[in-house]
C-alpha positions as CSV (number, residue, x, y, z in Angstrom):
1,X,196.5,23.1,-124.8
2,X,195.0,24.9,-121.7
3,X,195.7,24.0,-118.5
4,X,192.7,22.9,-116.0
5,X,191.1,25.1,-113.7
6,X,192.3,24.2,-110.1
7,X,189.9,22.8,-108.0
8,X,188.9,25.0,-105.0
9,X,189.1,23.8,-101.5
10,X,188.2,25.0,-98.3
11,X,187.1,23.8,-95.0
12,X,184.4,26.4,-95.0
13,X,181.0,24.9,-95.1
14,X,178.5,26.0,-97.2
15,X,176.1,28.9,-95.9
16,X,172.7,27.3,-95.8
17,X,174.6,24.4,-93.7
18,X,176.2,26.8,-91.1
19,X,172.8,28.2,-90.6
20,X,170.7,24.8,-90.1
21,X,173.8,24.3,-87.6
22,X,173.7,27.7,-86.1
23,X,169.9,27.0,-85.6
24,X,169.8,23.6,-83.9
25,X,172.9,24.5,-81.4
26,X,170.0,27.4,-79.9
27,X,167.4,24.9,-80.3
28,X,169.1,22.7,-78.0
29,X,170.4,25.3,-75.9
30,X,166.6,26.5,-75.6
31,X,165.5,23.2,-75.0
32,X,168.4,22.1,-72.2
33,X,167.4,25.3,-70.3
34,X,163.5,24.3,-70.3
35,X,164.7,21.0,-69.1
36,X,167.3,21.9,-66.3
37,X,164.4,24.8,-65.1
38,X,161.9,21.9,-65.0
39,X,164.2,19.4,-63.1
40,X,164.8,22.0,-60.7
41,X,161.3,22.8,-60.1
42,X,160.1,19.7,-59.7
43,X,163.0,19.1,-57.4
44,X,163.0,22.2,-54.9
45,X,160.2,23.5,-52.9
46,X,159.5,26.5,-51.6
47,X,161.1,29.8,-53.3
48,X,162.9,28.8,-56.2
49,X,163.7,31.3,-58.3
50,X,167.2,31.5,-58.0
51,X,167.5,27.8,-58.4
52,X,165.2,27.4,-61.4
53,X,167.2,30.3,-63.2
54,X,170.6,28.2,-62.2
55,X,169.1,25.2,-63.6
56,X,167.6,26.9,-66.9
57,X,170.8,28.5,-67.6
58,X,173.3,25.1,-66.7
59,X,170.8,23.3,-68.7
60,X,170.8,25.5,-71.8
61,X,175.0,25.8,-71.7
62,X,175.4,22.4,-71.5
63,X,172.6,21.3,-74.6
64,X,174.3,23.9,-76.2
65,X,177.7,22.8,-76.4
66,X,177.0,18.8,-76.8
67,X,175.2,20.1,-79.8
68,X,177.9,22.6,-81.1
69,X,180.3,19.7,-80.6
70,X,178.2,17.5,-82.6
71,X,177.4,19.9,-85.2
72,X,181.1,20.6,-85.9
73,X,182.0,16.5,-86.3
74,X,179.1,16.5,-88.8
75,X,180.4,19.8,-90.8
76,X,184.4,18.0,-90.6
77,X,182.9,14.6,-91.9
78,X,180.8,16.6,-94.5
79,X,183.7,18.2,-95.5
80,X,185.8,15.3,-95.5
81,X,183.2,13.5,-98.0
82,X,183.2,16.2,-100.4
83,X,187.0,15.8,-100.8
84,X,186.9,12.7,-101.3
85,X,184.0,12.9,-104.3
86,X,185.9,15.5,-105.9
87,X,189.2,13.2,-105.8
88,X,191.2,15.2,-103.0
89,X,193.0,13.9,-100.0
90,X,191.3,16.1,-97.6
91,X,194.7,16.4,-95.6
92,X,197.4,16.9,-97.9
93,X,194.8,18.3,-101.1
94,X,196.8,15.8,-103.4
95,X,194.6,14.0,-106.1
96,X,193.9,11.1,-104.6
97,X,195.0,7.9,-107.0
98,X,192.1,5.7,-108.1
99,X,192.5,2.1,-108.6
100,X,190.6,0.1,-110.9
């Protein structure tokens, strides 16, 4: 009688996932930065280079990180799922015990 393979668990996402996530933290940090550069031009008169630049670049940080934060609570809960489906407590990797 052979024993069954053991089931392989990692918190590592799979590849086409990291990428769409890789992908949408720089489209949001593109996307912040044309925002703060716009709310600062609208906002200042006169020479505003410096400003604009400040603006684009605190904009595009801060899209960027509310998106990386996001994008690493959907990757946990994904992960978490998955467990779950394959019958794994996703903190202690103990088959979980079905009722029914």
């Amino acid at each position: 009688m052979s024993t069954p393979a053991p089931v392989r668990t990692t918190a590592v996402a799979p590849r086409n996932v990291r990428i769409l996530s890789f992908a949408s933290i720089c489209a949001g940090g593109l996307l912040g930065g044309l925002i703060g550069w716009a709310f600062i031009r609208l906002e200042v008169h006169g020479n505003t280079t410096i400003p604009q630049a400040l603006g684009a670049f605190v904009g595009a940080v801060a899209a960027a990180l509310g998106i990386a934060v996001v994008a690493t609570l959907v990757l946990r809960a994904v992960n978490e799922w998955r467990s779950i489906e394959r019958g794994v407590n996703p903190r202690t990797g103990e088959p979980l015990n079905r009722r029914g």
